[in-house]
Structure formats: structure tokens, C-alpha cells
N, C-alpha and C positions, 0 to 999 in steps of 0.2 A: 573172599572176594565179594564187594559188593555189587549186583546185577543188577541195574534196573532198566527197566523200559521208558523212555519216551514218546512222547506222541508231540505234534507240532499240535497247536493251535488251529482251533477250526477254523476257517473264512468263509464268507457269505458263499462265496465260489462252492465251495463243500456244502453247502446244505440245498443250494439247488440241483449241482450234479444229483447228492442222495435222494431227492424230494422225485427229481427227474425221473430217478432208479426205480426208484417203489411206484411210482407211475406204470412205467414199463411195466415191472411186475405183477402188478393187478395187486397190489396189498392196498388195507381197507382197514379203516379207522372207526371206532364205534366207542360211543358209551353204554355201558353197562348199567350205571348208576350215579348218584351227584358225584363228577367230577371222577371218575375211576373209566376211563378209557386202557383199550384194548387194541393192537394191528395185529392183521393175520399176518403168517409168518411164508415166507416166500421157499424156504428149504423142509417146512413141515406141515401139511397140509389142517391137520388135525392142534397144532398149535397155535398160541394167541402170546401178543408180551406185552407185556405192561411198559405203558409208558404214561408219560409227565413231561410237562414244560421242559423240565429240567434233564430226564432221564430214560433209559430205557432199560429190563431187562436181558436184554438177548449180549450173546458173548461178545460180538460187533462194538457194542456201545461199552462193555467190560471193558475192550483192547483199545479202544481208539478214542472213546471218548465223544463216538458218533454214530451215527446208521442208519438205517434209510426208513425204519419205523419212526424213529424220533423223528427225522424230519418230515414222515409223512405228515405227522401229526402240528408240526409246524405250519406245513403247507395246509392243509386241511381250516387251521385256523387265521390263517393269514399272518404268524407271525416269523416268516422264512426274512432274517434282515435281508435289506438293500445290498444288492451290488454296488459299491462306489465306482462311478463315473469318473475315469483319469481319461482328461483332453489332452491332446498330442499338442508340443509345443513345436515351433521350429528347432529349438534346444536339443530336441530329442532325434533330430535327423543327424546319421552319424558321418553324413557324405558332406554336409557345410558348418556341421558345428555350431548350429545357432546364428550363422550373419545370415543365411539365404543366401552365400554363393559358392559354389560347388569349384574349388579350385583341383586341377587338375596337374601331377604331378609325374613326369616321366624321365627316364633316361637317355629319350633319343632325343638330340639337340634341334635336330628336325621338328619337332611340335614344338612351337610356341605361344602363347597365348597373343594373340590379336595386335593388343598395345605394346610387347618388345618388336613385332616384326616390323612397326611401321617406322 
């Protein structure tokens, strides 16, 4: 049998909740040396992981492919992407279906709309 794990694709959504997380948690972002940064670790007081643009140590970023040190350090440098901005169309209203008029449909012959009653 072959087993493998998946993980979905990160979305900007996902790096601010985590950026959000490491906030909360008081973890802290530091260079050490050219370009060799460090966050402290939120389950171990005395540990530090490595991370990069691209990566992080910790088993988090192992399993998912994400975590909240990476994107401390995203956040830290201001490179956490844009949330895309989706404007509401009238399209998207599920009560008129995009005309803007909310027709109303029942079973008792009693409700008419306006214009059969007259």
C-alpha cells in the first residue's frame, strides 16, 4: 500500500491566522548572523528553529508545510502576501439570483404578488 499524506496549499488566509498565532504567543524573531535567523519556540522554552524565506525547522512546517515561526518571520519582514479582496456582486445574492428582485414563491393561493391581484 502506498500511504501518502497530503496537505492543501497554503493561502494568504493561512499565513496571517499563523503570523496572528506567533503574535499571541510571544515568539520572537532574531538574527544571529548574515542572514541566519532564529524564532523562539512556543512548546519549548529553551529552544530556537531555524527558519528562511522559504522554511522552517520545527515538525509543524515538516507536516503541513507551514507554522507560525515561518510566518513570524514573514510578518517580521513584511513579506506575509495580500489577502485578495472578493467584492460581493448582486450575483452572489442567493434570494434574487443576480436580477435584484426577490421573487417570492408559495403554496397558498391566498399570497399573490401585487400585479395578478389587480
Amino acid at each position: 500500500m502506498d500511504q501518502r499524506t497530503r496537505t492543501k496549499p497554503a493561502t494568504a488566509q493561512d499565513f496571517h491566522r499563523l503570523a496572528d498565532l506567533a503574535h499571541q504567543r510571544g515568539l520572537r524573531v532574531f538574527e544571529v548572523g548574515p542572514n541566519r535567523w532564529f524564532c523562539t519556540s512556543h512548546s519549548d522554552a529553551f529552544k530556537l528553529h531555524v527558519v528562511t524565506g522559504f522554511s522552517c525547522d520545527c515538525q509543524g512546517f515538516v507536516a503541513h508545510a507551514r507554522c507560525s515561526h515561518h510566518a513570524a518571520l514573514l510578518a517580521h519582514f513584511g513579506w506575509l502576501p495580500e489577502i485578495p479582496f472578493i467584492a460581493r456582486t448582486p450575483a452572489d445574492c442567493a434570494a434574487c439570483c443576480g436580477c435584484g428582485v426577490v421573487a417570492y414563491r408559495s403554496g397558498n393561493p391566498a399570497i399573490r404578488p401585487a400585479a395578478a391581484a389587480a
